[in-house]
N, C-alpha and C positions, 0 to 999 in steps of 0.2 A: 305426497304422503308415502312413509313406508311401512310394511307390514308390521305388524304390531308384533311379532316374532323376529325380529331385526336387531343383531347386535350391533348397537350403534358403536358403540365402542369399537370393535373390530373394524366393523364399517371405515370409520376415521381414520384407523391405523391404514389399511388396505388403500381409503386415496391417498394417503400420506406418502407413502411408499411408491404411489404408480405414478406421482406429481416430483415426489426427491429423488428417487431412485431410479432414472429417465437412465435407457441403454446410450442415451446421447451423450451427454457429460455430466458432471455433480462435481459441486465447488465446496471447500474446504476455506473457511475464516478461520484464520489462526491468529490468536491473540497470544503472544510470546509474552507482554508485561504492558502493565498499564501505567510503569514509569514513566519519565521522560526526561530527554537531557533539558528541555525549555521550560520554563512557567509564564506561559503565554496568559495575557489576561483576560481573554478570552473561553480560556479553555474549560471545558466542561467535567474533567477529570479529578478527582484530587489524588496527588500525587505523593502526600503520605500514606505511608505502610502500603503501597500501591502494591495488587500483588504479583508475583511470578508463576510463571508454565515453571511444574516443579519436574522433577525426572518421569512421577509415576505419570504425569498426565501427559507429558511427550510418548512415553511408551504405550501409553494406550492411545493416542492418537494415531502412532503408525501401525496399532495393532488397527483400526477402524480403518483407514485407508486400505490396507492392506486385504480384509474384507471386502470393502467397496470394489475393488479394481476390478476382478470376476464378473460386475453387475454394469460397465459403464464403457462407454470407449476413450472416454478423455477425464482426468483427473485436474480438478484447477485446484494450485494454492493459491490463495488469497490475505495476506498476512497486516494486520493491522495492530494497532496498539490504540495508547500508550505508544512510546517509539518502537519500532519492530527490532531495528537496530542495536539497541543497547544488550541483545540476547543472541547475535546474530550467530555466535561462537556456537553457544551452547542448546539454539534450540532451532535456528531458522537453517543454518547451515545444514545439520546432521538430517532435519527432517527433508529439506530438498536432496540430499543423496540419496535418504533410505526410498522416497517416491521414485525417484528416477531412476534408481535400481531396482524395484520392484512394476515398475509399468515397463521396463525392458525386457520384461521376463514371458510376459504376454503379452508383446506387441499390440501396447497401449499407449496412448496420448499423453501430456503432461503440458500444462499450462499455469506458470507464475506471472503474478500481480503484488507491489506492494502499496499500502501508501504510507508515507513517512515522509518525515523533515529535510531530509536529504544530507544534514550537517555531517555525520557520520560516517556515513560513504567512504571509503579508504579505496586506489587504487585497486590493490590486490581484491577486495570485495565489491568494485566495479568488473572485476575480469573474473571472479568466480560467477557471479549473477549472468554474463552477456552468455559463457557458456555451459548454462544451466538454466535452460528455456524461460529466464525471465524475459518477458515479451511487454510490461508495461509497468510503470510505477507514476503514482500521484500523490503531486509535491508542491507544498505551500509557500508563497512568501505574501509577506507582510506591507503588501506596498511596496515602495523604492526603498534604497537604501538606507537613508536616513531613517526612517519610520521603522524598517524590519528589525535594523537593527537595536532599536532600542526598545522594540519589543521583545524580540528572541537576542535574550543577553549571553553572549558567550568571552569568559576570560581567555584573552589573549591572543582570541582568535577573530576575525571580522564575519559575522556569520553569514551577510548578505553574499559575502563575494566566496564566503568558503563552500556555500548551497549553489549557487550559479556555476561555478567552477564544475563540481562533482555534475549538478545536469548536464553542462556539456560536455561532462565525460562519459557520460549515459547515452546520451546523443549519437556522439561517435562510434559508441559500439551497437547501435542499432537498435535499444530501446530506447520505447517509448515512453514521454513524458509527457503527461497535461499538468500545466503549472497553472494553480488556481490558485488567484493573485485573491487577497481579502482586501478591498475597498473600502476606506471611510471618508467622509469630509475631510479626516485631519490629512491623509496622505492621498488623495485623486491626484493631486496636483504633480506629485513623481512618479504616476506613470510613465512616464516618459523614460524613465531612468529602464525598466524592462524593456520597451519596444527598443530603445538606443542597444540595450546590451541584444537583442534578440535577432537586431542588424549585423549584429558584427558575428552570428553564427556560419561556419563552414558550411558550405553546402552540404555534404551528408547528413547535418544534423537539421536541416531545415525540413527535412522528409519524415521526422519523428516525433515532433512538437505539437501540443493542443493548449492554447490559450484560453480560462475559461476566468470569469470576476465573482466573486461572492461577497454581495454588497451589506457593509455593516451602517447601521443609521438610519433613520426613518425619512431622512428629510434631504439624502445623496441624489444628485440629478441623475437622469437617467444617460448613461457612458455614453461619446460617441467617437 
């Protein structure tokens, strides 16, 4: 029971703050756009008029970071969409500098996470991320090849192999990947096609991977 002189209200606010506002660390979701380059059929999104992180909400996002940092000793981004990627110019890049330029200022932590499709990944924005404390990213495919790609349709380009490719160039630079494969009846049967490609990984890159199944269908046997 609390005293009947009790602002509960504040009360709320007060554990909120003593449970968010940990001197430990505090994570940042950044939702950049709830675009996406794919229309998985699956996906829980709709991807008309999907919206965008416009300028003013990026600036008051690092205005809020920039606040927090004084209260915590590690800062995580956490960046999710929608694809994260299709904004990376305009909204994921700038706000990883302005963090990382600002937790060096009082020798403060910084930890990046994404999760995304992986399609997008370009060279140049796998060597800006290895050195700019992304430490792990979580990334889907579709089953084996055959199955992924004819769900995640991409012109011109082969997406199973153009997503595999970019993890193991994620890989090599020393982040982390957990590839959570989506399972159904129609596609169990090419697993195989991932374990085969996950043999032919370099040793460095075997020390950074998490294989995890998210089983679609009611009536899928149980992996073995």
């Amino acid at each position: 029971m609390y005293p009947s002189n009790l602002n509960e209200r504040e009360k709320v606010i007060e554990i909120w703050n003593s449970n968010t506002l940990s001197s430990d660390s505090f994570t940042f979701i950044i939702n950049p756009t709830l675009r996406c380059n794919f229309n998985c059929w699956y996906c829980y999104e709709n991807h008309r008029n999907a919206p965008i992180m416009n300028n003013d909400i990026l600036e008051r996002t690092k205005a809020l970071i920039g606040q927090t940092i004084e209260r915590t000793n590690l800062i995580k981004l956490s960046f999710f969409g929608g694809e994260t990627l299709l904004e990376f110019s305009r909204i994921v890049k700038p706000l990883i500098e302005y963090t990382e330029n600002a937790v060096s200022k009082v020798n403060k932590d910084i930890q990046i996470s994404f999760t995304t499709n992986g399609f997008l990944l370009t060279p140049s924005m796998i060597d800006f991320l290895s050195q700019h404390y992304v430490k792990f990213m979580q990334i889907t495919l579709d089953g084996g090849k055959q199955t992924h790609n004819k769900t995640r349709i991409s012109k011109g380009k082969d997406s199973f192999d153009t997503i595999t490719s970019n993890i193991e160039s994620l890989l090599n630079k020393g982040i982390s990947v957990t590839l959570r494969i989506n399972v159904t009846p129609a596609n169990i049967s090419e697993c195989k096609d991932i374990t085969s490609w996950i043999k032919g990984f370099q040793m460095i890159a075997r020390n950074f991977y998490q294989l995890t199944y998210n089983r679609f269908g009611k009536h899928l046997k149980k992996l073995t």
